[in-house]
C-alpha positions in Angstrom: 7.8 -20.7 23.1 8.6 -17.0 22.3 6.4 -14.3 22.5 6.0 -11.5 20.2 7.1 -9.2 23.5 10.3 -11.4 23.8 11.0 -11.4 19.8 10.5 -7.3 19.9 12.3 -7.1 23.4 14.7 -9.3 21.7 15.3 -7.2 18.3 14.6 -3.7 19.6 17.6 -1.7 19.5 17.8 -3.2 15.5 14.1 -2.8 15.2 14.2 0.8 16.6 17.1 1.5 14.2 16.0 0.3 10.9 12.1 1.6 11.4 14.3 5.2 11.8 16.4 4.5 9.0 13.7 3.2 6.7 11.9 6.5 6.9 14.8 8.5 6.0 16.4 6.3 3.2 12.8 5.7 2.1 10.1 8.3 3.0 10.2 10.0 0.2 9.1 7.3 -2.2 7.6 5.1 0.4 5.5 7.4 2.4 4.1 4.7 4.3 7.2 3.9 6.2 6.4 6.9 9.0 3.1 4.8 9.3 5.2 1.8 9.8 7.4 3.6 12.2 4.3 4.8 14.6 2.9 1.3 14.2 6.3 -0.1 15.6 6.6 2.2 18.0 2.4 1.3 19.0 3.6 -2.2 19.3 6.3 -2.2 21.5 4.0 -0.2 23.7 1.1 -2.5 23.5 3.4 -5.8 23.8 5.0 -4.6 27.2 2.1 -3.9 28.5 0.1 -7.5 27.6 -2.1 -5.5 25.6 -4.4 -7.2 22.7 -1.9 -7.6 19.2 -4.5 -8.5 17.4 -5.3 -4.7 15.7 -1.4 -3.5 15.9 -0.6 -6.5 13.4 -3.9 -5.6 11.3 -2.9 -2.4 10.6 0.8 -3.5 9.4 -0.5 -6.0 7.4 -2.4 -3.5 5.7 -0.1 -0.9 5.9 2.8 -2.8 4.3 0.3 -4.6 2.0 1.0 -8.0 3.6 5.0 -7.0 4.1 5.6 -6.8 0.6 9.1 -5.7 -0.5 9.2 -2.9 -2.8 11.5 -3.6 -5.3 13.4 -0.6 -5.5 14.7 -0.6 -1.6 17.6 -1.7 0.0 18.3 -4.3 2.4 17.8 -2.7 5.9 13.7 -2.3 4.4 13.9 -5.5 3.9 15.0 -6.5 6.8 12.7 -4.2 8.9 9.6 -5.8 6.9 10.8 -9.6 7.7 11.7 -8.9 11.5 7.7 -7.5 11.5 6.7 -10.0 9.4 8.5 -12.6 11.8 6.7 -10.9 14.8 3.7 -11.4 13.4 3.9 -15.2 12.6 4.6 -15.5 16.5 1.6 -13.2 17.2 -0.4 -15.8 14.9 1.0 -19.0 16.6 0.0 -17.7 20.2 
């Protein structure tokens, strides 16, 4: 069974890209993607070191209103928010 530290561990160097790119392409209009980058960033953090998940996927939940896709954002966002989305659903099946 995967973890969420193996799915991050697994998608990092992508993960770490996109929640960069997201804020650049994006911040502007999406303010909440710098949120969404320190929440990442929390994560990773928190998931090497066997921490509780429970809160870190809380707040992305509510920060990305349930990883809802904007409509007006291109596909690396989307991407970012279904690889999240995706470590979540492990985080819930654990």
């Amino acid at each position: 069974m995967t973890t969420v530290k193996d799915y991050l561990d697994e998608h990092h160097d992508k993960l770490d890209f996109y929640t960069r790119a997201i804020t650049n392409a994006h911040g502007q209009n999406h303010p909440e993607v710098f949120d969404v980058r320190q929440q990442y960033v929390k994560l990773c953090l928190d998931a090497g070191n066997d921490r509780n998940l429970d809160g870190n996927f809380t707040k992305l939940r509510q920060t990305t209103k349930n990883y809802a896709i904007p409509e007006d954002v291109c596909p690396v966002f989307e991407a970012t928010y279904h690889m999240l989305k995706t470590a979540d659903s492990i985080h819930n099946q654990a």
